[in-house]
C-alpha positions in Angstrom: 180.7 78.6 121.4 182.4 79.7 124.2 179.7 81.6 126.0 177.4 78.1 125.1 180.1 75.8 127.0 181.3 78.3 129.5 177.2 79.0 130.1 177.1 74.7 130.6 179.5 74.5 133.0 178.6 77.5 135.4 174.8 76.1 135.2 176.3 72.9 136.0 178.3 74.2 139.0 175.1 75.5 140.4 173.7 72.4 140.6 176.6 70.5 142.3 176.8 73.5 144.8 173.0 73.6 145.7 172.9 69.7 146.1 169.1 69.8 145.7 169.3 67.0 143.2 170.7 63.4 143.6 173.8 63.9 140.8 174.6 60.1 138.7 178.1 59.2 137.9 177.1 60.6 134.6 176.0 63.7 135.1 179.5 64.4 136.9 181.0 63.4 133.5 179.0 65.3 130.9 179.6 68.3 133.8 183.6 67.5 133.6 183.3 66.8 129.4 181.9 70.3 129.3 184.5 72.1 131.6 186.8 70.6 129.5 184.8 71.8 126.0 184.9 75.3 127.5 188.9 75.2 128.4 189.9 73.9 124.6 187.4 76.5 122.9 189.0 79.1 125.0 192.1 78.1 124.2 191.8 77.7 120.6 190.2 81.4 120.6 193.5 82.4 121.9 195.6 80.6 119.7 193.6 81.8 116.4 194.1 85.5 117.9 197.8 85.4 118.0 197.9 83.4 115.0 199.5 80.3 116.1 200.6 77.9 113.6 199.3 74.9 115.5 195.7 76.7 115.8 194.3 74.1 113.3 195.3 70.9 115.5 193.4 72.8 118.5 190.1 73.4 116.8 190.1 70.0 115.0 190.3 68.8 118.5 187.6 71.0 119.3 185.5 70.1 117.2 185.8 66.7 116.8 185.3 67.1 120.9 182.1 68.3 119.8 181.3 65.6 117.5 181.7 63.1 120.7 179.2 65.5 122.8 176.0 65.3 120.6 176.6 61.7 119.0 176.5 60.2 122.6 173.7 62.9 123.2 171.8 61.1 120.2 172.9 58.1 121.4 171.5 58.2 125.0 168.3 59.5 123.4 167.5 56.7 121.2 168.8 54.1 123.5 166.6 55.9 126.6 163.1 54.0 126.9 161.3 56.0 129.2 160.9 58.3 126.6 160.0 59.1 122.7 162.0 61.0 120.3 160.2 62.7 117.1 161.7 62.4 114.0 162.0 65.9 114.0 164.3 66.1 117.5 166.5 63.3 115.7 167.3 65.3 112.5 168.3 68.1 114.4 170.5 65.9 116.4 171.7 64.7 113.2 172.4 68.2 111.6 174.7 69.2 115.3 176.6 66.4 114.2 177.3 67.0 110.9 177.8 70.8 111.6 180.9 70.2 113.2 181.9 67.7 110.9 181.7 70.3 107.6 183.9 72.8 110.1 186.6 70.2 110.2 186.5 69.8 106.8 186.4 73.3 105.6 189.1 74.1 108.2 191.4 71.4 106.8 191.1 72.6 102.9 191.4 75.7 103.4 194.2 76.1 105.6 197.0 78.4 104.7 200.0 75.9 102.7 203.7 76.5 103.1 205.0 78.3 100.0 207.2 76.1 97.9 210.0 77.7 96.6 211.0 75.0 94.2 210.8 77.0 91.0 212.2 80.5 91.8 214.7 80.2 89.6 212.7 79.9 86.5 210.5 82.9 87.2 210.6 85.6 84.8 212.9 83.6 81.8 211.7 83.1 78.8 212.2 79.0 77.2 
Protein backbone atom coordinates (compact mmCIF):
# COMPACT_ATOMS: atom_id res chain seq x y z
CA UNK A 1 0.00 0.00 0.00
CA UNK A 2 2.60 2.29 0.38
CA UNK A 3 4.26 1.97 -3.00
CA UNK A 4 0.22 2.30 -4.36
CA UNK A 5 -0.27 5.74 -2.43
CA UNK A 6 3.34 6.94 -2.59
CA UNK A 7 3.07 5.87 -6.59
CA UNK A 8 -0.45 8.44 -6.47
CA UNK A 9 1.01 11.15 -5.17
CA UNK A 10 4.34 11.37 -7.24
CA UNK A 11 2.05 10.83 -10.45
CA UNK A 12 0.07 13.47 -9.13
CA UNK A 13 2.95 15.94 -8.58
CA UNK A 14 3.83 15.46 -12.18
CA UNK A 15 0.84 16.81 -13.19
CA UNK A 16 0.74 19.94 -11.05
CA UNK A 17 4.35 20.54 -12.08
CA UNK A 18 3.85 20.20 -15.91
CA UNK A 19 0.57 22.39 -15.79
CA UNK A 20 -0.48 20.85 -19.06
CA UNK A 21 -3.92 20.29 -17.71
CA UNK A 22 -6.51 22.80 -16.22
CA UNK A 23 -6.42 21.11 -12.30
CA UNK A 24 -10.37 21.55 -10.42
CA UNK A 25 -10.49 22.29 -6.81
CA UNK A 26 -10.93 18.60 -6.55
CA UNK A 27 -8.39 17.18 -8.05
CA UNK A 28 -6.07 19.39 -5.66
CA UNK A 29 -7.98 17.49 -2.87
CA UNK A 30 -7.92 13.83 -3.89
CA UNK A 31 -4.01 14.88 -4.73
CA UNK A 32 -3.64 16.25 -0.96
CA UNK A 33 -6.09 13.12 0.49
CA UNK A 34 -3.53 10.89 -1.12
CA UNK A 35 -0.32 12.65 0.26
CA UNK A 36 -1.81 12.31 3.27
CA UNK A 37 -2.82 8.30 2.72
CA UNK A 38 0.88 7.88 1.86
CA UNK A 39 2.24 9.77 5.16
CA UNK A 40 -0.22 7.63 7.67
CA UNK A 41 0.62 4.18 5.77
CA UNK A 42 4.19 5.12 6.16
CA UNK A 43 3.81 5.82 9.47
CA UNK A 44 1.94 2.93 10.56
CA UNK A 45 4.67 0.74 8.77
CA UNK A 46 7.00 2.24 11.12
CA UNK A 47 5.14 1.93 14.13
CA UNK A 48 4.22 -1.97 13.38
CA UNK A 49 8.16 -2.44 12.91
CA UNK A 50 9.10 -1.22 16.26
CA UNK A 51 6.16 -2.67 17.78
CA UNK A 52 4.35 0.21 19.15
CA UNK A 53 1.55 -0.29 21.28
CA UNK A 54 -0.65 2.34 19.66
CA UNK A 55 0.15 0.67 16.08
CA UNK A 56 -3.63 -0.46 16.01
CA UNK A 57 -5.15 3.09 16.42
CA UNK A 58 -2.82 4.14 13.41
CA UNK A 59 -3.88 1.50 10.89
CA UNK A 60 -7.56 1.64 11.96
CA UNK A 61 -7.08 5.22 10.89
CA UNK A 62 -5.57 4.02 7.88
CA UNK A 63 -7.79 2.04 6.87
CA UNK A 64 -10.81 3.51 7.65
CA UNK A 65 -8.85 6.58 5.58
CA UNK A 66 -9.18 4.11 2.94
CA UNK A 67 -12.74 3.41 3.33
CA UNK A 68 -13.41 7.31 2.76
CA UNK A 69 -11.19 7.15 -0.64
CA UNK A 70 -13.11 4.55 -2.70
CA UNK A 71 -16.71 5.08 -1.10
CA UNK A 72 -16.53 8.81 -2.49
CA UNK A 73 -14.70 7.16 -5.58
CA UNK A 74 -17.99 5.04 -5.91
CA UNK A 75 -19.87 7.78 -5.05
CA UNK A 76 -18.58 10.29 -7.74
CA UNK A 77 -19.07 7.39 -10.25
CA UNK A 78 -22.67 6.74 -9.82
CA UNK A 79 -23.48 10.32 -9.30
CA UNK A 80 -21.21 11.35 -12.65
CA UNK A 81 -23.73 11.56 -15.78
CA UNK A 82 -21.50 11.87 -18.50
CA UNK A 83 -20.73 8.52 -18.18
CA UNK A 84 -21.92 4.67 -17.54
CA UNK A 85 -20.78 2.35 -15.02
CA UNK A 86 -21.12 -1.67 -15.60
CA UNK A 87 -22.25 -3.61 -12.93
CA UNK A 88 -19.16 -5.29 -13.04
CA UNK A 89 -16.92 -1.78 -12.26
CA UNK A 90 -19.43 -1.27 -9.27
CA UNK A 91 -18.87 -4.63 -7.54
CA UNK A 92 -15.38 -4.17 -7.69
CA UNK A 93 -15.92 -0.86 -6.17
CA UNK A 94 -17.94 -2.55 -3.66
CA UNK A 95 -15.40 -5.30 -2.79
CA UNK A 96 -12.33 -2.18 -2.20
CA UNK A 97 -14.66 -1.14 0.23
CA UNK A 98 -15.43 -3.88 2.04
CA UNK A 99 -11.71 -5.11 1.88
CA UNK A 100 -10.64 -2.51 4.21
CA UNK A 101 -13.54 -2.93 6.29
CA UNK A 102 -12.73 -6.95 7.06
CA UNK A 103 -8.92 -5.47 7.86
CA UNK A 104 -10.41 -3.39 10.59
CA UNK A 105 -12.20 -6.01 11.80
CA UNK A 106 -9.74 -8.71 11.86
CA UNK A 107 -7.20 -6.17 13.18
CA UNK A 108 -9.43 -5.37 16.14
CA UNK A 109 -10.15 -9.23 17.23
CA UNK A 110 -7.21 -10.25 17.00
CA UNK A 111 -5.15 -7.90 18.68
CA UNK A 112 -2.81 -8.94 21.37
CA UNK A 113 -4.91 -8.45 25.15
CA UNK A 114 -3.29 -7.34 28.33
CA UNK A 115 -2.68 -10.41 30.51
CA UNK A 116 -4.85 -10.37 33.63
CA UNK A 117 -3.27 -11.51 36.48
CA UNK A 118 -6.32 -11.77 38.58
CA UNK A 119 -6.03 -15.47 39.46
CA UNK A 120 -2.32 -16.12 40.11
CA UNK A 121 -2.81 -17.09 43.24
CA UNK A 122 -4.89 -20.01 42.63
CA UNK A 123 -2.57 -21.58 40.05
CA UNK A 124 -1.27 -24.86 40.84
CA UNK A 125 -3.66 -25.64 44.24
CA UNK A 126 -5.62 -28.21 44.40
CA UNK A 127 -9.70 -27.35 45.88
Amino acid sequence: MLFVFGFASFDTYNLFKNGETDMTSGEYFVSAFLACLFLVCFFSLIMVAIKYRKSIMILNVFYGLNILLFFGAFLINEFDNLKEVSFSDRLIMLALICIPGCLIFLINKFKQKEINYENIDEIGKLE
